[in-house]
C-alpha positions in Angstrom: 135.2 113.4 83.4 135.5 111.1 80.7 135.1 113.6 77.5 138.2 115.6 80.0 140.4 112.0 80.1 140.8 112.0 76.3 141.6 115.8 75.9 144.4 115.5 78.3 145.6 112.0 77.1 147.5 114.4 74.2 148.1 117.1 75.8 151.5 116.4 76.4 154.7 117.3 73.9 154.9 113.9 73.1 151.3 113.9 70.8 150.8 116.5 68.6 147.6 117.9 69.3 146.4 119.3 65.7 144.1 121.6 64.5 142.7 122.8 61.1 145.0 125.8 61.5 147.6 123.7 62.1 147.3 120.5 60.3 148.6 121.3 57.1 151.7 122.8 58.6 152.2 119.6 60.6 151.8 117.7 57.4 154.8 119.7 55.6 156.9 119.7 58.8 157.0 115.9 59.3 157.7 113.1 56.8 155.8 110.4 58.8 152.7 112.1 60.6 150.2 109.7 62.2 146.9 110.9 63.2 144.6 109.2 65.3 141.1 110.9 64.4 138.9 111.0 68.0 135.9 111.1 69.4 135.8 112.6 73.8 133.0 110.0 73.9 134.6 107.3 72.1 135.4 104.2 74.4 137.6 102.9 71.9 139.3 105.7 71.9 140.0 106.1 75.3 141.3 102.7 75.7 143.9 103.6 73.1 144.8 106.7 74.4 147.6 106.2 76.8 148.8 103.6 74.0 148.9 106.7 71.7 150.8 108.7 74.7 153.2 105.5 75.1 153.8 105.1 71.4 154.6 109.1 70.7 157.2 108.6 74.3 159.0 105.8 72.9 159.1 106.9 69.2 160.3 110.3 70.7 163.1 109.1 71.9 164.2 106.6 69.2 166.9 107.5 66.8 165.6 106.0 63.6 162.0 107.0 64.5 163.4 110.6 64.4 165.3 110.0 61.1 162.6 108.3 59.3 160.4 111.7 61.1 157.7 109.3 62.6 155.4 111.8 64.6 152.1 111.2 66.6 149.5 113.4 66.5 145.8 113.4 67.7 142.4 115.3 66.1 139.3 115.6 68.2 137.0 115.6 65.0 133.5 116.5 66.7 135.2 119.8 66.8 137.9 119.8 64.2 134.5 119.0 61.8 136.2 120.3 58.6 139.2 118.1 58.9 136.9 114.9 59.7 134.7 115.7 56.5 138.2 115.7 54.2 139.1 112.6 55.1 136.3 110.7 55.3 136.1 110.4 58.8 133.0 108.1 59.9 133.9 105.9 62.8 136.6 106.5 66.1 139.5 106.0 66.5 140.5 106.0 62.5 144.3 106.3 62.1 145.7 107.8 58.8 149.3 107.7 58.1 150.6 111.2 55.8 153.8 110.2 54.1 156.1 112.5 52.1 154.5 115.6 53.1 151.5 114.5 51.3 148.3 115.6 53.0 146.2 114.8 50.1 146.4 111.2 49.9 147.2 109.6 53.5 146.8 105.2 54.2 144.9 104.4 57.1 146.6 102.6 59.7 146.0 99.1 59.8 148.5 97.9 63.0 148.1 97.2 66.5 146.5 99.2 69.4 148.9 98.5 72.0 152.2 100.9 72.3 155.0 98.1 71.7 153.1 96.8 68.8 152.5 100.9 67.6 156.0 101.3 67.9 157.2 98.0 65.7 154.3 98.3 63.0 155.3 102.3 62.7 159.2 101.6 62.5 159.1 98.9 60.0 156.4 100.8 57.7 158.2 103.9 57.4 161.0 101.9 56.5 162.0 101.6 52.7 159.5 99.5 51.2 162.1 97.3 49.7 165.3 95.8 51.8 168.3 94.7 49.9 169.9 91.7 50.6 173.9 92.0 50.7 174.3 88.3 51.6 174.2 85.0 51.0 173.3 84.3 54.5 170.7 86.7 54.6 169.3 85.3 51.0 169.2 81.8 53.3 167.3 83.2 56.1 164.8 84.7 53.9 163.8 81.3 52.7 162.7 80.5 56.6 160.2 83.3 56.4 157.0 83.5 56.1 154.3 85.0 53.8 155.4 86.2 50.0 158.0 87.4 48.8 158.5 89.3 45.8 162.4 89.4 44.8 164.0 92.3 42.3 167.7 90.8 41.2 168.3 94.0 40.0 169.5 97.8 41.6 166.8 99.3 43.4 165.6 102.2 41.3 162.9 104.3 41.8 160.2 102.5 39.4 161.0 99.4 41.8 160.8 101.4 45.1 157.6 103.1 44.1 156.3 99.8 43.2 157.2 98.6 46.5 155.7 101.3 48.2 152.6 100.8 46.4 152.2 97.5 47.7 154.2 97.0 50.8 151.1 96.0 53.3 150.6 93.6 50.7 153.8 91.5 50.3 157.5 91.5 51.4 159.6 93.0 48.9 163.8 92.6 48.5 166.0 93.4 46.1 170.0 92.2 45.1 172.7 92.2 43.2 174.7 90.0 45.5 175.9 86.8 43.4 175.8 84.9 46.7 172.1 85.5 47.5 170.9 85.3 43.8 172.7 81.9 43.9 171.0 81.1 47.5 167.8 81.7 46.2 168.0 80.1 42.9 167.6 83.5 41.0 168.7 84.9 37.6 170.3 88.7 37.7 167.2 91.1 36.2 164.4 88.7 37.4 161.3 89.5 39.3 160.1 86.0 41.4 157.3 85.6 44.2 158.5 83.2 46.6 155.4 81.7 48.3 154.8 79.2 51.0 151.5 77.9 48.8 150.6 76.6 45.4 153.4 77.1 43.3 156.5 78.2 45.9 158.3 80.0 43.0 156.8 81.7 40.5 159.0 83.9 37.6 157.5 86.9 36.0 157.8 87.0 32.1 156.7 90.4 31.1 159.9 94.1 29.9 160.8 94.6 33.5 160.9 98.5 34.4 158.6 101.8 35.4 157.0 101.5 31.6 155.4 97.9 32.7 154.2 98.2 36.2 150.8 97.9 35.6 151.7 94.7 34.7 153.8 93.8 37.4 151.0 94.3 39.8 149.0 92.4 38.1 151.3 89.8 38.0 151.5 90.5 41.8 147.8 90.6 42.7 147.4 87.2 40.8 149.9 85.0 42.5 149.7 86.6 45.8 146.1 85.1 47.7 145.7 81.2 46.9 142.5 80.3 45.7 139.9 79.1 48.0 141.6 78.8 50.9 140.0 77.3 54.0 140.1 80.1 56.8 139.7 78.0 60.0 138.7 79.8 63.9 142.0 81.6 65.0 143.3 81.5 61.7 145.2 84.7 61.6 147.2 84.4 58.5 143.7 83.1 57.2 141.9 86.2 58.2 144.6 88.1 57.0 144.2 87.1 53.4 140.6 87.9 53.6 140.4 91.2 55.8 143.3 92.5 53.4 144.8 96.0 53.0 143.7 96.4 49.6 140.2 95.7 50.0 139.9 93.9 46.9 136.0 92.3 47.1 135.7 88.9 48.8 134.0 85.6 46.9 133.0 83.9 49.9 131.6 79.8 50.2 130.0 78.7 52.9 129.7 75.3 53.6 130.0 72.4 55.9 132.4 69.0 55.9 130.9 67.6 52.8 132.4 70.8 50.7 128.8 71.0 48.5 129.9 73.0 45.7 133.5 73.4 46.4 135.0 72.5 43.0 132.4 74.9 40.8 133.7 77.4 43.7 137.1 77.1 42.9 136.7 76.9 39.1 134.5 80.0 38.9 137.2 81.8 41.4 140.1 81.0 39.5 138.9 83.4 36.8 138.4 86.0 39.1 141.5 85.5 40.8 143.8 88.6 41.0 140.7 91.0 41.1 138.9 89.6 43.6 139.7 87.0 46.8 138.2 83.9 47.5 138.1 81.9 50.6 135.6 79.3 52.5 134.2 78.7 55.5 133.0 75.5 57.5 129.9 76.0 60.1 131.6 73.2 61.8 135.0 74.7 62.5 134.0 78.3 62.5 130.5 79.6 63.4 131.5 83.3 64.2 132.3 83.9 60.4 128.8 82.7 59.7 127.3 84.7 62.3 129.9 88.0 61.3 127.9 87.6 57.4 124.6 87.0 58.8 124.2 83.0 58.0 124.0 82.1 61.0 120.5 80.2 60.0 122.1 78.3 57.8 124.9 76.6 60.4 123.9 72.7 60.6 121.6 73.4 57.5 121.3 70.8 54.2 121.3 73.8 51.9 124.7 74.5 52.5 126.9 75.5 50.3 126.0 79.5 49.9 128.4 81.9 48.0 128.8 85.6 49.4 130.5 88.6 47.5 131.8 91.3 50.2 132.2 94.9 48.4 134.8 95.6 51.3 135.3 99.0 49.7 131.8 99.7 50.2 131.0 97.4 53.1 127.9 96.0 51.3 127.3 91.9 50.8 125.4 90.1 48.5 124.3 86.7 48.9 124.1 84.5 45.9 120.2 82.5 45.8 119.8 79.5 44.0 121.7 76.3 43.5 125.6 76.7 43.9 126.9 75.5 40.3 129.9 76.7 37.8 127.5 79.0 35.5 125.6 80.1 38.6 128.4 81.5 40.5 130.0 83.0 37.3 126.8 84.6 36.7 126.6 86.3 40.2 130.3 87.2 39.8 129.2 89.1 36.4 125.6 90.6 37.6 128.1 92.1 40.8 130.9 93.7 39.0 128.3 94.4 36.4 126.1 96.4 39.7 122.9 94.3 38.8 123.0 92.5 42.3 120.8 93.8 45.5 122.9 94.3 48.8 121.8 92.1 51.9 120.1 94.3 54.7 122.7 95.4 57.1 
Protein backbone atom coordinates (compact mmCIF):
# COMPACT_ATOMS: atom_id res chain seq x y z
CA UNK A 1 0.00 0.00 0.00
CA UNK A 2 2.64 2.37 0.63
CA UNK A 3 4.89 1.87 -2.74
CA UNK A 4 0.86 2.39 -4.32
CA UNK A 5 0.47 5.94 -2.03
CA UNK A 6 3.40 7.57 -3.90
CA UNK A 7 2.46 6.39 -7.42
CA UNK A 8 -0.94 7.98 -7.13
CA UNK A 9 0.32 11.08 -5.10
CA UNK A 10 1.17 12.33 -9.01
CA UNK A 11 -1.03 10.89 -10.83
CA UNK A 12 -3.16 13.76 -11.13
CA UNK A 13 -2.94 16.63 -14.08
CA UNK A 14 -1.58 18.84 -11.62
CA UNK A 15 2.12 16.78 -11.44
CA UNK A 16 3.65 15.84 -14.41
CA UNK A 17 4.44 12.33 -14.16
CA UNK A 18 7.66 11.93 -16.48
CA UNK A 19 9.29 9.35 -18.16
CA UNK A 20 12.55 8.82 -20.18
CA UNK A 21 10.37 8.99 -23.19
CA UNK A 22 9.02 11.82 -22.11
CA UNK A 23 11.44 13.84 -20.14
CA UNK A 24 13.22 15.61 -22.68
CA UNK A 25 10.04 16.80 -24.28
CA UNK A 26 8.87 18.14 -20.93
CA UNK A 27 12.21 19.80 -20.69
CA UNK A 28 11.71 21.81 -24.15
CA UNK A 29 7.94 22.36 -23.42
CA UNK A 30 8.34 24.20 -20.14
CA UNK A 31 10.77 27.04 -19.14
CA UNK A 32 10.62 26.27 -15.34
CA UNK A 33 10.31 22.27 -14.89
CA UNK A 34 10.84 21.05 -11.40
CA UNK A 35 11.40 17.46 -10.83
CA UNK A 36 11.18 15.75 -7.65
CA UNK A 37 13.35 12.40 -8.27
CA UNK A 38 11.50 9.44 -6.00
CA UNK A 39 11.78 6.55 -4.44
CA UNK A 40 7.89 4.25 -3.72
CA UNK A 41 9.77 3.30 -0.51
CA UNK A 42 11.10 6.53 0.40
CA UNK A 43 9.51 7.91 3.64
CA UNK A 44 10.75 11.18 2.86
CA UNK A 45 9.20 11.12 -0.06
CA UNK A 46 6.00 10.27 0.86
CA UNK A 47 5.73 12.94 3.40
CA UNK A 48 6.40 15.39 0.71
CA UNK A 49 4.14 14.11 -1.63
CA UNK A 50 0.81 15.71 -1.10
CA UNK A 51 3.16 18.97 -0.68
CA UNK A 52 4.32 18.28 -4.24
CA UNK A 53 0.38 17.73 -5.28
CA UNK A 54 -0.46 21.05 -3.19
CA UNK A 55 2.44 23.08 -4.74
CA UNK A 56 1.62 21.90 -8.61
CA UNK A 57 -2.53 22.91 -7.49
CA UNK A 58 -1.64 26.27 -6.47
CA UNK A 59 1.09 27.00 -9.03
CA UNK A 60 -1.46 25.72 -11.62
CA UNK A 61 -3.70 28.20 -11.04
CA UNK A 62 -1.45 31.24 -10.52
CA UNK A 63 -0.97 33.77 -13.26
CA UNK A 64 2.72 34.57 -12.96
CA UNK A 65 3.49 30.94 -12.17
CA UNK A 66 2.08 30.20 -15.63
CA UNK A 67 4.02 33.17 -17.24
CA UNK A 68 7.23 32.46 -15.72
CA UNK A 69 6.04 28.42 -17.04
CA UNK A 70 6.83 27.00 -13.42
CA UNK A 71 5.71 23.23 -13.81
CA UNK A 72 5.90 20.24 -11.31
CA UNK A 73 6.75 17.11 -12.27
CA UNK A 74 7.67 13.77 -10.55
CA UNK A 75 10.27 10.69 -11.58
CA UNK A 76 10.04 7.34 -9.91
CA UNK A 77 13.83 6.68 -10.43
CA UNK A 78 14.05 2.84 -9.32
CA UNK A 79 12.32 2.49 -12.53
CA UNK A 80 13.09 5.47 -14.61
CA UNK A 81 17.06 4.01 -13.80
CA UNK A 82 18.59 5.81 -16.89
CA UNK A 83 17.29 9.20 -15.96
CA UNK A 84 18.47 8.77 -12.23
CA UNK A 85 22.10 7.75 -13.53
CA UNK A 86 22.16 11.22 -15.73
CA UNK A 87 21.70 13.18 -13.06
CA UNK A 88 23.38 11.92 -10.39
CA UNK A 89 20.61 10.70 -8.60
CA UNK A 90 21.86 9.01 -5.08
CA UNK A 91 19.46 9.89 -2.35
CA UNK A 92 15.22 10.59 -2.27
CA UNK A 93 13.53 12.92 -2.72
CA UNK A 94 16.31 15.15 -4.84
CA UNK A 95 14.72 18.13 -6.55
CA UNK A 96 16.39 19.67 -9.72
CA UNK A 97 15.17 22.69 -11.22
CA UNK A 98 15.63 22.79 -15.51
CA UNK A 99 15.56 26.35 -16.57
CA UNK A 100 15.60 27.72 -20.09
CA UNK A 101 14.82 24.54 -21.71
CA UNK A 102 18.11 23.32 -20.61
CA UNK A 103 18.12 19.68 -19.59
CA UNK A 104 21.72 19.43 -19.50
CA UNK A 105 22.64 21.47 -16.63
CA UNK A 106 19.58 21.71 -14.01
CA UNK A 107 20.20 23.36 -9.98
CA UNK A 108 18.94 21.25 -7.34
CA UNK A 109 16.39 22.63 -5.31
CA UNK A 110 17.37 23.92 -2.20
CA UNK A 111 13.72 25.43 -0.64
CA UNK A 112 11.17 24.22 1.62
CA UNK A 113 9.14 20.96 1.79
CA UNK A 114 5.90 22.27 2.69
CA UNK A 115 3.42 23.59 -0.29
CA UNK A 116 3.14 27.49 0.82
CA UNK A 117 6.80 27.59 1.22
CA UNK A 118 7.22 25.44 -2.42
CA UNK A 119 5.00 27.91 -3.90
CA UNK A 120 7.04 31.27 -2.53
CA UNK A 121 10.69 29.77 -2.98
CA UNK A 122 9.49 28.66 -6.79
CA UNK A 123 7.87 32.12 -7.63
CA UNK A 124 10.55 34.33 -6.43
CA UNK A 125 13.45 31.94 -8.08
CA UNK A 126 12.08 31.96 -11.38
CA UNK A 127 11.85 35.50 -11.16
CA UNK A 128 14.53 37.77 -12.84
CA UNK A 129 17.55 37.36 -10.98
CA UNK A 130 18.04 41.02 -10.61
CA UNK A 131 14.94 43.58 -9.59
CA UNK A 132 15.26 47.12 -10.51
CA UNK A 133 14.51 49.69 -8.27
CA UNK A 134 12.37 52.70 -9.89
CA UNK A 135 12.24 54.60 -6.55
CA UNK A 136 13.52 56.38 -4.02
CA UNK A 137 11.26 54.83 -1.65
CA UNK A 138 11.94 51.46 -2.65
CA UNK A 139 15.93 52.34 -2.57
CA UNK A 140 14.89 53.24 1.40
CA UNK A 141 13.28 50.06 2.06
CA UNK A 142 16.01 48.13 0.70
CA UNK A 143 18.26 49.50 3.40
CA UNK A 144 15.74 47.70 6.10
CA UNK A 145 16.60 44.39 4.58
CA UNK A 146 18.42 41.83 5.39
CA UNK A 147 21.37 39.75 4.03
CA UNK A 148 23.71 41.28 1.04
CA UNK A 149 23.08 43.16 -1.41
CA UNK A 150 24.89 43.63 -4.50
CA UNK A 151 23.66 46.97 -6.29
CA UNK A 152 24.30 47.65 -10.43
CA UNK A 153 23.64 51.61 -10.92
CA UNK A 154 23.59 50.95 -14.25
CA UNK A 155 20.86 49.40 -17.17
CA UNK A 156 20.38 45.87 -16.63
CA UNK A 157 22.02 44.15 -19.62
CA UNK A 158 22.49 40.80 -20.22
CA UNK A 159 26.32 40.41 -18.83
CA UNK A 160 24.62 41.80 -15.53
CA UNK A 161 21.57 39.48 -15.61
CA UNK A 162 23.61 36.47 -16.36
CA UNK A 163 25.77 37.42 -13.64
CA UNK A 164 22.84 37.65 -11.43
CA UNK A 165 21.54 34.43 -12.38
CA UNK A 166 24.73 32.89 -11.79
CA UNK A 167 24.58 33.79 -8.28
CA UNK A 168 21.18 34.55 -7.20
CA UNK A 169 20.84 31.80 -4.16
CA UNK A 170 23.84 33.51 -3.23
CA UNK A 171 23.04 37.22 -2.74
CA UNK A 172 20.25 39.80 -3.52
CA UNK A 173 20.89 41.49 -6.58
CA UNK A 174 19.17 45.18 -7.84
CA UNK A 175 19.87 47.32 -10.29
CA UNK A 176 18.92 51.43 -11.13
CA UNK A 177 19.13 54.24 -12.88
CA UNK A 178 16.70 56.08 -10.72
CA UNK A 179 18.61 59.42 -9.44
CA UNK A 180 16.30 59.15 -6.41
CA UNK A 181 17.37 55.65 -5.23
CA UNK A 182 21.11 56.09 -6.33
CA UNK A 183 20.91 59.20 -4.02
CA UNK A 184 18.97 57.07 -1.29
CA UNK A 185 21.52 54.64 -1.21
CA UNK A 186 24.52 56.80 -1.37
CA UNK A 187 25.56 55.37 -4.86
CA UNK A 188 27.49 56.71 -7.94
CA UNK A 189 25.69 56.01 -11.62
CA UNK A 190 28.02 52.85 -13.24
CA UNK A 191 28.92 51.44 -9.69
CA UNK A 192 28.79 47.95 -8.47
CA UNK A 193 28.46 48.04 -4.19
CA UNK A 194 27.69 45.03 -1.72
CA UNK A 195 25.61 46.37 0.96
CA UNK A 196 26.09 44.14 3.96
CA UNK A 197 24.77 44.00 7.48
CA UNK A 198 28.51 42.85 8.68
CA UNK A 199 32.11 44.00 8.62
CA UNK A 200 32.34 46.62 6.31
CA UNK A 201 28.37 47.65 5.46
CA UNK A 202 29.43 49.09 2.09
CA UNK A 203 31.88 47.95 0.07
CA UNK A 204 32.63 49.56 -3.76
CA UNK A 205 34.05 47.38 -6.48
CA UNK A 206 37.08 48.92 -8.30
CA UNK A 207 37.76 46.70 -11.26
CA UNK A 208 36.26 47.72 -15.87
CA UNK A 209 32.73 46.89 -15.10
CA UNK A 210 31.00 44.74 -17.96
CA UNK A 211 30.61 40.92 -19.46
CA UNK A 212 34.67 41.06 -20.34
CA UNK A 213 35.36 41.31 -16.28
CA UNK A 214 32.97 39.01 -14.57
CA UNK A 215 35.26 36.68 -13.44
CA UNK A 216 36.31 39.33 -11.49
CA UNK A 217 33.23 40.49 -10.23
CA UNK A 218 32.56 37.18 -8.64
CA UNK A 219 35.43 37.15 -7.12
CA UNK A 220 34.85 40.30 -5.85
CA UNK A 221 31.49 38.89 -4.84
CA UNK A 222 32.64 35.57 -3.23
CA UNK A 223 35.17 37.59 -1.14
CA UNK A 224 32.98 40.14 0.64
CA UNK A 225 29.98 38.06 0.74
CA UNK A 226 30.53 35.31 4.10
CA UNK A 227 32.31 37.25 7.10
CA UNK A 228 35.15 35.59 8.46
CA UNK A 229 34.80 33.33 11.32
CA UNK A 230 31.65 33.87 12.28
CA UNK A 231 30.19 32.25 15.49
CA UNK A 232 27.20 29.96 14.37
CA UNK A 233 25.18 29.60 17.61
CA UNK A 234 22.09 26.63 18.16
CA UNK A 235 19.11 27.88 16.07
CA UNK A 236 21.17 30.09 14.24
CA UNK A 237 19.58 30.02 10.86
CA UNK A 238 21.14 32.83 9.07
CA UNK A 239 24.29 31.15 10.77
CA UNK A 240 23.70 27.85 9.28
CA UNK A 241 22.94 29.35 6.22
CA UNK A 242 26.35 30.76 5.58
CA UNK A 243 27.86 27.54 6.27
CA UNK A 244 25.33 24.92 4.55
CA UNK A 245 25.56 27.40 1.40
CA UNK A 246 24.28 26.86 -2.17
CA UNK A 247 27.57 26.96 -3.63
CA UNK A 248 29.25 24.48 -1.63
CA UNK A 249 32.40 26.17 -1.35
CA UNK A 250 34.54 23.79 1.35
CA UNK A 251 34.02 24.79 4.99
CA UNK A 252 37.20 25.75 7.49
CA UNK A 253 35.63 24.80 10.61
CA UNK A 254 37.06 25.74 14.61
CA UNK A 255 35.87 24.06 17.27
CA UNK A 256 36.23 25.35 20.52
CA UNK A 257 34.83 26.22 23.82
CA UNK A 258 34.39 29.89 25.77
CA UNK A 259 38.03 30.41 26.08
CA UNK A 260 38.32 30.78 22.02
CA UNK A 261 41.91 28.58 22.07
CA UNK A 262 43.24 29.35 18.86
CA UNK A 263 40.68 31.76 17.60
CA UNK A 264 42.96 34.52 16.38
CA UNK A 265 45.54 32.03 14.23
CA UNK A 266 41.98 30.81 13.04
CA UNK A 267 40.96 33.94 11.73
CA UNK A 268 44.35 34.99 10.36
CA UNK A 269 44.89 31.80 8.50
CA UNK A 270 41.06 32.10 7.15
CA UNK A 271 41.37 35.46 5.98
CA UNK A 272 43.67 34.20 3.18
CA UNK A 273 41.38 31.74 2.26
CA UNK A 274 38.56 33.86 2.31
CA UNK A 275 36.49 34.04 -0.97
CA UNK A 276 37.40 30.28 -1.84
CA UNK A 277 36.61 28.68 1.07
CA UNK A 278 34.13 29.55 4.36
CA UNK A 279 35.03 29.72 7.75
CA UNK A 280 32.95 29.61 10.79
CA UNK A 281 33.29 28.28 14.66
CA UNK A 282 31.56 26.41 16.93
CA UNK A 283 31.30 26.49 20.88
CA UNK A 284 30.59 22.87 22.67
CA UNK A 285 28.94 25.10 25.19
CA UNK A 286 26.28 26.70 23.07
CA UNK A 287 25.96 24.10 20.40
CA UNK A 288 26.71 20.35 20.91
CA UNK A 289 24.70 18.96 17.89
CA UNK A 290 27.30 20.68 15.44
CA UNK A 291 29.94 18.72 17.38
CA UNK A 292 28.13 15.61 17.33
CA UNK A 293 26.88 16.37 13.27
CA UNK A 294 31.18 16.34 12.53
CA UNK A 295 31.87 13.53 14.86
CA UNK A 296 33.63 15.54 17.90
CA UNK A 297 31.47 14.76 20.01
CA UNK A 298 34.48 13.34 22.44
CA UNK A 299 35.89 16.35 22.49
CA UNK A 300 32.76 18.51 24.04
CA UNK A 301 33.99 19.69 27.67
CA UNK A 302 37.54 18.57 26.56
CA UNK A 303 41.02 20.73 27.34
CA UNK A 304 42.26 20.05 23.84
CA UNK A 305 39.87 22.17 22.31
CA UNK A 306 40.37 24.13 19.81
CA UNK A 307 40.25 21.46 16.62
CA UNK A 308 40.04 22.81 13.01
CA UNK A 309 37.85 20.80 10.39
CA UNK A 310 37.86 21.26 6.50
CA UNK A 311 34.33 19.95 4.97
CA UNK A 312 34.86 19.09 1.06
CA UNK A 313 30.95 19.76 0.86
CA UNK A 314 31.18 18.99 -2.86
CA UNK A 315 32.45 15.66 -2.00
CA UNK A 316 30.98 15.24 1.53
CA UNK A 317 34.37 14.13 2.94
CA UNK A 318 36.01 15.95 6.28
CA UNK A 319 39.27 16.13 7.42
CA UNK A 320 40.31 16.82 10.78
CA UNK A 321 43.44 18.87 11.41
CA UNK A 322 45.93 16.82 14.33
CA UNK A 323 48.31 18.70 16.21
CA UNK A 324 48.46 21.97 17.95
CA UNK A 325 46.07 24.74 16.47
CA UNK A 326 48.64 27.56 15.47
CA UNK A 327 48.93 30.15 12.36
CA UNK A 328 51.57 27.90 10.26
CA UNK A 329 49.67 24.73 11.31
CA UNK A 330 46.33 25.60 10.03
CA UNK A 331 47.84 27.23 6.79
CA UNK A 332 49.65 24.13 6.34
CA UNK A 333 46.40 21.86 6.54
CA UNK A 334 44.72 24.44 4.33
CA UNK A 335 47.66 23.84 1.65
CA UNK A 336 48.05 19.78 2.14
CA UNK A 337 43.84 19.84 1.47
CA UNK A 338 43.61 21.88 -1.64
CA UNK A 339 46.86 20.35 -2.41
CA UNK A 340 44.77 16.51 -1.89
CA UNK A 341 47.69 15.36 0.60
CA UNK A 342 45.12 15.10 3.54
CA UNK A 343 43.26 11.71 4.63
CA UNK A 344 39.39 11.92 4.96
CA UNK A 345 37.81 11.09 8.52
CA UNK A 346 35.87 7.68 8.49
CA UNK A 347 32.31 8.32 7.72
Amino acid sequence: MLLISVACAFASDNVQHLTAESFDIAVQEHAFLVVEFFAPWCGHCRTLAPEWEESASILKQNEIASLYGIVLAAVDATVEKSLAEKYQISGFPTIKIFEGHNALEPVNYEGPRQAAGIVEFLLKRASPASTELTTEAEAEALLETNGVIVVYTGEAEDWWLDLAKSKRDAVQWRHTTNEGAMRALGLLAGTITMLKDFEETTVVYKGEIGASNSEKIIEFIDYHRSPVAVLIKQGDQVGLKIVFEADKRPNLLLFTNNKDKGLAEFTAAAQEVRGKMVSARFHDSDFGDAFEHFQLEKYIGEDTLGKVLIEDRKLELNYLMEGDVNEVSIRDFISDFQDGNLTPMPK
